[in-house]
N, C-alpha and C positions, 0 to 999 in steps of 0.2 A: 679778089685776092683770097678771100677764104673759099671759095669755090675750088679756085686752083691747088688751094692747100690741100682740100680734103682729098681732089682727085687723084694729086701726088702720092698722097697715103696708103690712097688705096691701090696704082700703080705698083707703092713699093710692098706692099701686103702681099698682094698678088705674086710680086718674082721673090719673096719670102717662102711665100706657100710651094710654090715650084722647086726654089730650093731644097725646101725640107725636103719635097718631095723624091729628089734625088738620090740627098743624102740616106734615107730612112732605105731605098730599094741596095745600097751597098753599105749598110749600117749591120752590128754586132747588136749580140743582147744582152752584156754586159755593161755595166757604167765604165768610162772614162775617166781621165784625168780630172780634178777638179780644177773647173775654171774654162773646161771643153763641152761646148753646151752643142757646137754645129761637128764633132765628131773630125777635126782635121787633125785632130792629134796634137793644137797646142794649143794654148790661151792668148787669143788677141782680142785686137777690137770688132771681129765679125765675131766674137761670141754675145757679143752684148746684143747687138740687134736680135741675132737669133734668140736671146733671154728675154729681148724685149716682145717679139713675136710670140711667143709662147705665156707669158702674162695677156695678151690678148686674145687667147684661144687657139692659137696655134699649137698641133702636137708637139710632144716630146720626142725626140726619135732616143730608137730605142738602145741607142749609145752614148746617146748625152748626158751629161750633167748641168741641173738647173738649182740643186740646193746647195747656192755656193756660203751659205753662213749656217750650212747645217742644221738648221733648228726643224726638219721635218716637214718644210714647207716651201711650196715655191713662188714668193711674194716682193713685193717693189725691193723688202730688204734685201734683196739678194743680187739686185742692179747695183745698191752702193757695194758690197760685198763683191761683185766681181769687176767691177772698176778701180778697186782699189787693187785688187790680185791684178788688173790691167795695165796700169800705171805703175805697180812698185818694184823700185830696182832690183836686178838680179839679187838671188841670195847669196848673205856671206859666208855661207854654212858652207861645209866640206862637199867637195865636187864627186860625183860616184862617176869610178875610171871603168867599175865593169858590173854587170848583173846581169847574172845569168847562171848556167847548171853544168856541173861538171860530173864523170864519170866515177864508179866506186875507187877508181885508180887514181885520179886527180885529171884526168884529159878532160881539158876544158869541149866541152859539148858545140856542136853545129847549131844555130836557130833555126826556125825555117822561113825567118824574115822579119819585118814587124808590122804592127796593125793598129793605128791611130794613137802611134806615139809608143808602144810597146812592144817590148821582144817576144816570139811567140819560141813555145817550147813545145815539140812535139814527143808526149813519151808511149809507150807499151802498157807502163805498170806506174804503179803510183808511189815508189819505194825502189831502196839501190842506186840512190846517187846523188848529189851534191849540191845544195845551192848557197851559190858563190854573189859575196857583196864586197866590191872593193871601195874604196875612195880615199880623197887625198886631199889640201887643205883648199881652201876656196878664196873666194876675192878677200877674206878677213886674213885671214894668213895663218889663223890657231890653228891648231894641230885637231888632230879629226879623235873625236873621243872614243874609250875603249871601253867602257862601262855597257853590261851587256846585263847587268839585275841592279834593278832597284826599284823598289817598293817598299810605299808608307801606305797602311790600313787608313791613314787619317788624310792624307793628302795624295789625291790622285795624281797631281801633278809629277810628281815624283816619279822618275821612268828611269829607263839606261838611253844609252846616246844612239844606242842603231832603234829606230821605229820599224816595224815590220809587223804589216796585217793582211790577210788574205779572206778571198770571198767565200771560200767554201772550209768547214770545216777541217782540221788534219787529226787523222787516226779517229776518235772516237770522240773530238768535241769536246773533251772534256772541261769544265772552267775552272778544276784546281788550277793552280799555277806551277808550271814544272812538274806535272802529277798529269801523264796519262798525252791525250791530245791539243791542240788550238781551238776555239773557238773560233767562227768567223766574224768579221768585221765586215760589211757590206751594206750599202756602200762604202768606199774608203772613208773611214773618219778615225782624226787623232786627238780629239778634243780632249779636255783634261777629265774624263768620267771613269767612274771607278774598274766599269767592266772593260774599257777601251783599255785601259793602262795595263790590268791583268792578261789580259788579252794578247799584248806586247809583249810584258814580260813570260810570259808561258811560251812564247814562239823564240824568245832571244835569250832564254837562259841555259836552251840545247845550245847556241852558237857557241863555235871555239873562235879565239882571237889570234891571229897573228899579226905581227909588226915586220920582221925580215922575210922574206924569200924564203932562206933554208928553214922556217918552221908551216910555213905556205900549207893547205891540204892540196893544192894545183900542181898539176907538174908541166914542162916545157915539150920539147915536142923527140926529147933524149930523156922522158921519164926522171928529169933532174926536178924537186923541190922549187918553185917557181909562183911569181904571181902571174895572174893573167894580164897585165898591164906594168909596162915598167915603172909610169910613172909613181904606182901604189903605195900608199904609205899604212896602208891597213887591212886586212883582208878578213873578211867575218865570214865565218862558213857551219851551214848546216848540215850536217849527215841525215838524211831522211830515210829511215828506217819504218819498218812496219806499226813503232807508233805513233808514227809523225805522218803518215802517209798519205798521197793525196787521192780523193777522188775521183772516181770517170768524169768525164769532161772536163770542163772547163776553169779555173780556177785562176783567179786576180790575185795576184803580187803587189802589193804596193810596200815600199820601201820611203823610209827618208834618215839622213844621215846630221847629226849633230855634232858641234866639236867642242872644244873642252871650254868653251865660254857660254855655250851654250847657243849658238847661233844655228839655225838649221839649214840646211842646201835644199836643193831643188828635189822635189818630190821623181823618180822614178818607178815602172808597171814593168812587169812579164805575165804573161800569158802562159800559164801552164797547162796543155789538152794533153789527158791523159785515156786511153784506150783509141779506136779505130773513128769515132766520132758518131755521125756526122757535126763538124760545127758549123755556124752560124755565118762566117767569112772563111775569105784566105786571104792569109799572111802575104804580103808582098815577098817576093823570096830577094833574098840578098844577089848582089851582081856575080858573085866569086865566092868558092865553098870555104869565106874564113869565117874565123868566132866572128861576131859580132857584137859590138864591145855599144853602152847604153850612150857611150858621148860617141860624133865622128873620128877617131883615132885610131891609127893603125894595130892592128891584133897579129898575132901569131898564127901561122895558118895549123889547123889543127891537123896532123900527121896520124893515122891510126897505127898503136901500137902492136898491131898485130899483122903480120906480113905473110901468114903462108895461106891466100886466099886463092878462089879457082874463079872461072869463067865459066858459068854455068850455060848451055846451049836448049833456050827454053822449049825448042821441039825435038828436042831427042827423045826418043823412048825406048825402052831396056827391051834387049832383045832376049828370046830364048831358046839358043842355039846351043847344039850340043858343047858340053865341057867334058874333056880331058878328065882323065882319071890322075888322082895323086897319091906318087908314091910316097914312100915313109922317109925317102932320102932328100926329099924335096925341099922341107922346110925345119933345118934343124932346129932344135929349140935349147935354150938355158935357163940357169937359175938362177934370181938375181936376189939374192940373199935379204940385200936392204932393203926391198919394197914396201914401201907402206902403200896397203888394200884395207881399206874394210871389208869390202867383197872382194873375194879370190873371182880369179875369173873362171867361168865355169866351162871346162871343156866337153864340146859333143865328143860321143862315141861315135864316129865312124869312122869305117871300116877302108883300108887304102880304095878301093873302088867303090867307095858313096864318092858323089857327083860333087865338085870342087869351083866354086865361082871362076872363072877367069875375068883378067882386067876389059875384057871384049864382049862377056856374055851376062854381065849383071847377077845379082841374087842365084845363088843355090836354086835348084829345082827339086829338092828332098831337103826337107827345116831339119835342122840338129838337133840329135836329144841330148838334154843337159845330165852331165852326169852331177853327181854330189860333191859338192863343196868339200875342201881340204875341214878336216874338224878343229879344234878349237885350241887343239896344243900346240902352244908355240915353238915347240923346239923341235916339230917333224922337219923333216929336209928332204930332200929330191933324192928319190930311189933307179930312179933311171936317166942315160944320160946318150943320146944320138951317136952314134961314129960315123963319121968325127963331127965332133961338138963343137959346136960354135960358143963359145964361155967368154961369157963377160966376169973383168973383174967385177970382186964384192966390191963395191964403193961403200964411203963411211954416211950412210943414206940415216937421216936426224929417227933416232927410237925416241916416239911418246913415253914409251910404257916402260916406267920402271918399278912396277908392281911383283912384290915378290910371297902373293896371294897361296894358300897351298892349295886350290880350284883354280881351276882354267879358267885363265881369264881372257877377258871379251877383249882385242888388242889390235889396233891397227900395223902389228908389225909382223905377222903372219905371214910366213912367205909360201906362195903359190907353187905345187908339181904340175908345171904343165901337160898335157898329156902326150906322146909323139904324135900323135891326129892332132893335134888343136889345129884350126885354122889358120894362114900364114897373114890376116890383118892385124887391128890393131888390138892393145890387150887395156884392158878396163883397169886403171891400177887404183882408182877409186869408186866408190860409188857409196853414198851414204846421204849424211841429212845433219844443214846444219841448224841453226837458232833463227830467230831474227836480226841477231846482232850480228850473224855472219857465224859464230864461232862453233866449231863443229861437235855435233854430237856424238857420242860414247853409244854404241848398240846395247843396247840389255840384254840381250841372250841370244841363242843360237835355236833355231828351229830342230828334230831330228835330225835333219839330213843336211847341218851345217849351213844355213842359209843367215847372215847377218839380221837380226830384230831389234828394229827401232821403235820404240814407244812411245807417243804422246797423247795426252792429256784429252786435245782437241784435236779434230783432222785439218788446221790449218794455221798459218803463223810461222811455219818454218819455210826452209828452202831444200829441193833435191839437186844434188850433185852430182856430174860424172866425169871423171879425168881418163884421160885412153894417152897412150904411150905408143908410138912406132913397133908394127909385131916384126914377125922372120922374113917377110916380107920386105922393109926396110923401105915403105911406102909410105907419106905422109900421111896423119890421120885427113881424113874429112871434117870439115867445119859446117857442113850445110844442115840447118834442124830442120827445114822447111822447104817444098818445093812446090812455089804457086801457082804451075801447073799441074799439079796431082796426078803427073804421071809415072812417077816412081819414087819409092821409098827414099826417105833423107838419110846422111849420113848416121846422124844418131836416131839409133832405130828403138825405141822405148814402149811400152805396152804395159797396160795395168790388170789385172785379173778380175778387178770389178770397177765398176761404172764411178769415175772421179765427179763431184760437182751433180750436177742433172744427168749429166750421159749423154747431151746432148749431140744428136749426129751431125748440126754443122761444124766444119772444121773450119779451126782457127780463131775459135767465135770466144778469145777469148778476156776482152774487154766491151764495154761500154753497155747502156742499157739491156742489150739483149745476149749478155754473156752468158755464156756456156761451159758447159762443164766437157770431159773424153768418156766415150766408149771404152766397154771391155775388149780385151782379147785373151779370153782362156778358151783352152791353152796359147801360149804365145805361138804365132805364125809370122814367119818373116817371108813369107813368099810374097811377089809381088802383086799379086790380087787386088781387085778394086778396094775391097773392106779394109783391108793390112793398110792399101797407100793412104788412104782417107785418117784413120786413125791415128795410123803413125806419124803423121804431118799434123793431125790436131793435138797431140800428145806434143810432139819434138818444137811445134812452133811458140811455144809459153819458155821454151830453154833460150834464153836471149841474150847477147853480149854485153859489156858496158854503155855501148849507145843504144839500145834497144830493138839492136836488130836479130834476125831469127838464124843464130850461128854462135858457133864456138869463141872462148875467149884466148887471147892466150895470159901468158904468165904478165902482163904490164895492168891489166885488167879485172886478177884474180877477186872471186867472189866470196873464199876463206880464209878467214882468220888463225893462223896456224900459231901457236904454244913455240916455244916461250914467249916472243917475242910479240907474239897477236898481231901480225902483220900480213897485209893483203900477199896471199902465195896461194903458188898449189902445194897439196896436201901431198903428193907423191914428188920428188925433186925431177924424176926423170918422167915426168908426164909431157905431152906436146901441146894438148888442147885440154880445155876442162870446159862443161855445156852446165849451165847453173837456172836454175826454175824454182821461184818464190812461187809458195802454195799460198795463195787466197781463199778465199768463200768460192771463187767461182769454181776453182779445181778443188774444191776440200772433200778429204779423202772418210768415210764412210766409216762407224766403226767397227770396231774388229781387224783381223789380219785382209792386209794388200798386198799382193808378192807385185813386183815392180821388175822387170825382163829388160835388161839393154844388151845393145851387143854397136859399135862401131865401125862404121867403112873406112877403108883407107882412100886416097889418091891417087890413081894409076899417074894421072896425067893433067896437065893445066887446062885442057881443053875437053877432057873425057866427059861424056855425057851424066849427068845428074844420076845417083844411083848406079851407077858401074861400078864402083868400086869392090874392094875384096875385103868382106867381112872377117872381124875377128871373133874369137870366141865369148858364149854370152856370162852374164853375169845378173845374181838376182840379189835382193834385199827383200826383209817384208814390213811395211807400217805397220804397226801397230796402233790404233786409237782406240782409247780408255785404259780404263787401268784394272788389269784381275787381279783375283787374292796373292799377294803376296803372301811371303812364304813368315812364318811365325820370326818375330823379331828374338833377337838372340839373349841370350840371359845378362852378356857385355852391357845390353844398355842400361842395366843399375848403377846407381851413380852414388856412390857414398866413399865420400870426402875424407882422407885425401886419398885424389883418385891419383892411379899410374895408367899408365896408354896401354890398353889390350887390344892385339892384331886380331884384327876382322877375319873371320869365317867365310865370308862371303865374298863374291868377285866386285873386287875393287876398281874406283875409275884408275884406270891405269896410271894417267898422269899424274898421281899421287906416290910419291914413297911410301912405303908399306913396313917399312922395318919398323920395331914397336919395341925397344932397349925401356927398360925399366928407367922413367926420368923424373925430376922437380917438374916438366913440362911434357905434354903429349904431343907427341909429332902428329904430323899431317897426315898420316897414312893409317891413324890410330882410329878407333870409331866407339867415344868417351862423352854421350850414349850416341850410338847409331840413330838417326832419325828416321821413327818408324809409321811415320805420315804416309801414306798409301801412296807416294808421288812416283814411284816409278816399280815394274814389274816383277825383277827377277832380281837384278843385281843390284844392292843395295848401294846406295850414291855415298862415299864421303865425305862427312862435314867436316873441314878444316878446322880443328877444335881451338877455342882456348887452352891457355897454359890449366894444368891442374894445377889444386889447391898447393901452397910451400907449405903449410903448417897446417895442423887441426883449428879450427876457428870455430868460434859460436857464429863466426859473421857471416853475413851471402853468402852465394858462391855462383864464379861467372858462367855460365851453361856454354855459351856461345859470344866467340870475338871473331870476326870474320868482314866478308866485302860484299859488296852485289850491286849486280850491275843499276843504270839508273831506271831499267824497267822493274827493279827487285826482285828479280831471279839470281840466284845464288851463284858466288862466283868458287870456286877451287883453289885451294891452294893449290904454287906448283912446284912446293917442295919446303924443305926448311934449312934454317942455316945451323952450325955445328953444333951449337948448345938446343937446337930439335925448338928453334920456336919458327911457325907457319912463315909461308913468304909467299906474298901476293902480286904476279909481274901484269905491271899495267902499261898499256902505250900511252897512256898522255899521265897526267895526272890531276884530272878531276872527271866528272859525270859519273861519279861511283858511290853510293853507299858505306858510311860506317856502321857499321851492327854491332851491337853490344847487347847482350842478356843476362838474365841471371836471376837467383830461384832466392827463399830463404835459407840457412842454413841450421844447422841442429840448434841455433837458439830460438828459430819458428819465429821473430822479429818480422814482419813485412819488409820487404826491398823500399828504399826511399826512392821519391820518383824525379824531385829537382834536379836542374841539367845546370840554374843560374839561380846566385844570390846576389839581388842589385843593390845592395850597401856594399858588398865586395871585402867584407868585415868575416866571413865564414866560410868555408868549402863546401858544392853541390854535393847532390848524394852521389850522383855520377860525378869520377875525378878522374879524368884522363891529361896527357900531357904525351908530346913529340921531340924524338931525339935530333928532330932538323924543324927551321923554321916554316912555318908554310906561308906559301902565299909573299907578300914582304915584308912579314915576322912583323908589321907593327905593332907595338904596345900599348895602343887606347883596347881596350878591354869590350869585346862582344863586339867589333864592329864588322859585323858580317853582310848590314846590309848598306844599301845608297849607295851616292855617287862617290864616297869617301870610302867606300868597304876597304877591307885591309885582312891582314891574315894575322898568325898566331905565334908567338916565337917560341924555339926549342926548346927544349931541357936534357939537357947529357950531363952525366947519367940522369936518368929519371926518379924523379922527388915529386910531393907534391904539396912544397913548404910554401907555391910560390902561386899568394890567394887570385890575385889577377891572372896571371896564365892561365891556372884553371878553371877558373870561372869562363876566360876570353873560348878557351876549346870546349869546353863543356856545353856553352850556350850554343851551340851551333847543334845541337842534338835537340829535336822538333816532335812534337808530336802531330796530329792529324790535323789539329787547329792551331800548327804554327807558334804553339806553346813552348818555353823552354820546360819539358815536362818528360817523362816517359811513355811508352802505350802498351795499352791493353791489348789481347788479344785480337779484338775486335776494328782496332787501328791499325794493325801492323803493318809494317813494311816490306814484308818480304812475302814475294808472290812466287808460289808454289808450281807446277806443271799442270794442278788440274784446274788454274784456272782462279782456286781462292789466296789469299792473305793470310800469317799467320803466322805463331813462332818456330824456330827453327829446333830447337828442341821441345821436347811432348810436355817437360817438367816446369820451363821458364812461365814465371808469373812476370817480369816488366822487361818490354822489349825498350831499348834506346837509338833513335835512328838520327843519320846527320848526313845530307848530298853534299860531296865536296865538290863546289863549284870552282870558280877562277880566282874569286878573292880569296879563298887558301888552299888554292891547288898544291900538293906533292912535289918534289923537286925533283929534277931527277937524280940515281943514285936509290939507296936504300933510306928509308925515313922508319925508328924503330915506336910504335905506339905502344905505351903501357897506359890500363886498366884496372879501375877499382872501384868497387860500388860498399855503399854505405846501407845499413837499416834502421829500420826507426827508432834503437837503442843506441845509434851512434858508434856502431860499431863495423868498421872496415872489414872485406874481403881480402884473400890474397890478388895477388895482381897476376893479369893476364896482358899476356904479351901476342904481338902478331909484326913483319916486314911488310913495309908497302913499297915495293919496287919501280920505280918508273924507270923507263927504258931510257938513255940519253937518246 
């Protein structure tokens, strides 16, 4: 009998071993679900034998999980450990209806199948798009909880109700909390340890929360406000932007969902491979191109919002056969008054007999010279006009700039003289450069010969832009950036003057270990030659759509944040296509000037071969990276109290009012001191001021009241209201920054640095107070964090007689160690262009910072903040006021 036993043993040993063996030759190299030791994607009772095999010296493969009680080890405890995960009933924690990634538009994303239990998500880039966690209540029936921060320094347990940890680093790693990037968490573990919990909350204090549909970041398959799942009772979504962004390869999602009793649901994975790979498996792919949704439940089939695509015929090649000469009567042109350009497009000079692409013979066989860009005054107008012209009405096309500077200022609403040669394709009506957060930058100057300059700090962390408009022509633009047979140039034909990245000559190489940088081409050449096609397809394939493929977007998809409203659009109203490309490390741009050459094909036809189409006229811009001497700061930036608003010298960001009326407060367009930080080249940026001093005072005086975004880059006013105090238009209302500064004043007292007095018997030195409640205006004092957080109630008019309110807004201003305190220099908050921290005026000794999260988010409508700081004699400032606008 024990003979037979042992033999059996070793029977079942043996088809153990075979097993593995299997499993380990179609196995992943990442960990799995816990509780999945043999890799099928769920936890049963063939995971135990396999746990049991593996205590006897059997490999691991290299997708399993065997440390099921987490303690770093894989021993007998871990057999009771996953027999009790084996045996215990479903959880009664909130069910998750969807997980998974949506587009910067809200189009919920394709998977490319799943892989031992999880959704696999195949992207381009690591940034520009959404990830989407819904769920809804579970076998307990409570409602699924919304708490998205909380944290106690003394009890790690202490968390918010969504858990979310991932395997690889986001953006830069960082372990502050809500400061910078994620940490990873790898293998998946949620235990209650200090770094686990921070961990958590750093990755879920970026989510926004919605409860209805119409405030949803998803949309339906008509671009309506939508969840991805009907059933949804919650929907938590991350914006993953450049500093949240994910790495090349491969990256583990794990998720779990809690509800308001505290019960957790069933743990859910995504698989996020970011660049070209190679990875380690493949995805099973799904039966039919719908979402796929984390439970079996019907999805909405995802509809692409963008409808005007071609049929690309992958062995055509561009012929070059004689073209037609054109006359001057051929392609009339007009003037379209309202266009908003950063870059005019720039027309070649030639001559009616230079050689004229036809819809049949592909590219020009003689390249265009670019003449000089219209100059920098916005009030030239078209001097010449075809007979008979073809005129379009002026339409009332949205002006940025209401900048009434006496220098020419820098303005996206410069309208273009076409030339009668311009080419009859399409016409560039944007071209420019926005942030990481989308929202588009302001050029600082104009080269001699009128070419739009943009300057940054670093050569990487923003995005390039191009929108093209239908030319005389009346031919659809082209969408193709890329053509993977490399036999002729893509629709958006782009070119750099010097070498982006390494320079690297393979094309398209532009993700994953062996990324690559583009080639020059100075001077630009758009013939169709080997070097041009290679090029311009390794350049145009990094310009990628909402799903990450290599083509235009259209307007449901847009990749800028357009003023007032900061809502995903294009930048020109009458654009067709816009082609958008996030600058990395891999393309980062070299310092010094980069002139940057586009020009756009049109569409002859749905079937016309790749590259046939009829180019329009080109258009340049130049990077700038570093920063030269700026020009001597003005003598305005003296500041002696009481001040009044003196109008700026210098070209102004347009989107500010510029009028400077002698007032008790300084408008937005005022520059009361100009900040003379070396952060940007030519045209001096302005800071949306504090109200000046009402009275002479021995007391402070507030330098700076203003906004900035949650990476603390400084946000613009975008205008003021009648009595000239700042207004600040936001689309939601929290992930932003309150900033507050301020110096001594002629009593030479130090600024006080207290934000909270916990007897609640005396007022901070900082006294601020809101003309609307924020948040649900509770009245327990300071409660900003846990699962009880609450927000702050109003005061209209504004007084600050009332010691709990103030102390309750006041304490939410932190310094660097999460203090209610003030910072130094050295702490600051607010992060500059070239890269460091610091104040926002040159004179401020104590900066005041406060991220407005969810628990006292902004309402929408206008909310009025008034301002006042204290010094060590006890003696008040006057008050500074500022609108914080959220959009309904």
């Amino acid at each position: 009998m024990v003979q037979w036993g042992w033999l059996q043993w070793f029977a079942v040993q043996r088809l153990a071993l075979l097993i593995v063996t299997w499993f380990a030759s179609v196995s992943i190299a990442l960990a799995q679900l816990p509780g999945d030791t043999n890799c099928d994607g769920t936890s049963s009772p063939g995971d135990l034998l396999a746990l049991q095999r593996i205590l006897f010296g059997a490999p691991l493969l290299p997708c399993g999980f065997a440390d099921e009680n987490l303690d770093g080890r894989i021993t007998a405890a871990d057999v009771s450990a996953l027999v009790q995960r084996v045996t215990a009933p479903p959880p009664l924690g909130p069910e998750v209806t969807y997980f998974g990634l949506a587009s910067a538009d809200g189009t919920p994303l394709q998977s490319s199948g799943t892989l031992a239990g999880a959704v696999v998500y195949q992207r381009p880039a690591g940034q520009g798009f959404k990830l989407v966690l819904e769920a809804r209540p579970g076998a307990g029936g409570v409602s699924v909880g919304q708490t998205i921060f909380a944290s106690d320094p003394r009890d790690p347990s202490i968390r918010p109700d969504v858990w979310i940890v991932v395997s690889q680093p986001l953006g830069d790693g960082s372990p502050a909390v809500c400061d910078g990037g994620v940490p990873a968490v790898h293998p998946p573990d949620f235990r209650a340890l200090r770094r686990i919990s921070d961990a958590i909350n750093d990755l879920t204090c970026n989510l926004a929360v919605a409860t209805s549909p119409a405030f949803s970041c998803t949309s339906d398959r008509f671009g309506r406000p939508a969840f991805v799942d009907d059933t949804t009772q919650v929907q938590f979504c991350l914006q993953v932007t450049r500093q949240l962004i994910f790495s090349d390869g491969e990256t583990l999602v794990t998720a779990v969902v809690r509800d308001r009793a505290g019960n957790l649901g069933p743990l859910v994975q995504m698989r996020l491979r970011v660049g070209p790979g190679p990875f380690d498996a493949t995805a099973s792919p799904t039966a039919t191109p719908t979402i796929t949704p984390v439970r079996p439940t019907p999805s909405p089939t995802r509809i692409p919002s963008f409808t005007p695509t071609r049929t690309v015929a992958a062995t055509a090649t561009p012929t070059s056969s004689a073209t037609p000469s054109r006359s001057l009567t051929a392609s009339p042109t007009f003037t379209r008054p309202g266009t908003v350009a950063t870059s005019p497009p720039v027309a070649p000079t030639a001559t009616p007999s230079s050689p004229v692409p036809s819809p049949s013979t592909g590219p020009p066989t003689t390249p265009p010279t670019s003449i000089r860009s219209p100059s920098a005054t916005s009030s030239r107008t078209a001097t010449w006009t075809p007979s008979p012209t073809s005129t379009r009405s002026a339409t009332a096309t949205r002006t940025v700039s209401t900048t009434a500077s006496p220098t020419p200022t820098v303005s996206r609403t410069r309208t273009p003289t076409r030339s009668p040669t311009a080419p009859p394709g399409p016409v560039i009506r944007f071209f420019g450069l926005t942030r990481s957060d989308d929202s588009i930058l302001e050029p600082s100057g104009l080269s001699p010969d009128g070419v739009p300059i943009f300057t940054r700090p670093q050569g990487f962390g923003f995005s390039i832009v191009v929108e093209a408009a239908r030319g005389p022509s009346g031919n659809e633009v082209g969408t193709d950036t890329f053509i993977p047979s490399l036999t002729a140039l893509p629709d958006l034909q782009i070119v750099a003057s010097r070498a982006l990245g390494d320079g690297s000559d393979a094309v398209c190489d532009s993700s994953g270990p062996n990324a690559g940088g583009v080639p020059p081409l100075d001077p630009p050449n758009f013939l169709p030659t080997e070097a041009a096609i290679r090029v311009m397809n390794d350049f145009g394939c990094r310009f990628v759509d909402g799903a990450g493929s290599p083509r235009g977007r259209g307007s449901q998809e847009a990749c800028t944040r357009v003023p007032p409203e900061m809502d995903f659009r294009f930048v020109a109203s009458d654009s067709s296509v816009q082609f958008c490309a996030a600058v990395t490390r891999v393309l980062e741009f070299p310092p010094g000037d980069t002139v940057l050459t586009a020009r756009v094909l049109d569409q002859t036809s749905a079937d016309a071969p790749p590259g046939s189409g009829v180019p329009g006229p080109t258009a340049r811009i130049i990077v700038r990276i570093g920063t030269p001497v700026s020009p001597a700061p003005s003598p305005s930036t003296t500041v002696t109290p009481p001040r009044t608003s003196v109008a700026s010298s210098t070209p102004t960001r347009s989107i500010a009012s510029a009028s400077a009326t002698p007032s008790t407060v300084a408008t937005s367009g005022s520059v009361s001191p100009t900040r003379t930080r070396t952060r940007t080249p030519t045209a001096t940026r302005t800071v949306a001021p504090s109200p000046t001093q009402t009275q002479a005072s021995a007391g402070p005086v507030v330098t700076f009241f203003g906004l900035a975004r949650a990476d603390g880059t400084l946000l613009d006013a975008t205008g003021t209201n009648e009595q000239g105090v700042p207004v600040y238009v936001r689309p939601v209302g929290a992930g932003f920054f309150v900033v507050v500064e301020a110096k001594p004043g002629p009593g030479g007292a130090p600024v006080g640095l207290t934000t909270f007095q916990p007897d609640l018997s005396s007022l901070p030195d900082l006294q601020v107070v809101a003309s609307q409640s924020l948040g649900n205006g509770s009245a327990d004092v300071c409660d900003a964090r846990g699962p009880n957080a609450g927000g702050v109630p109003g005061v209209d008019p504004p007084r600050f007689d009332d010691v709990g309110v103030v102390n309750d807004l006041a304490c939410r201003f932190r310094d660097g160690g999460d203090e209610p305190r003030g910072r130094a220099q050295s702490d600051a908050c607010v992060l500059f262009e070239n890269g460091g921290f610091g104040f926002v005026q040159p004179d401020t000794t104590v900066q005041f910072c406060a991220f407005v999260d969810r628990a006292w988010e902004f309402s929408p409508g206008d909310t009025m903040l008034t301002v006042r700081v204290r010094d060590t004699n006890a003696t008040v400032s006057a008050v500074a006021q500022m609108i914080v606008r959220v959009s309904p």
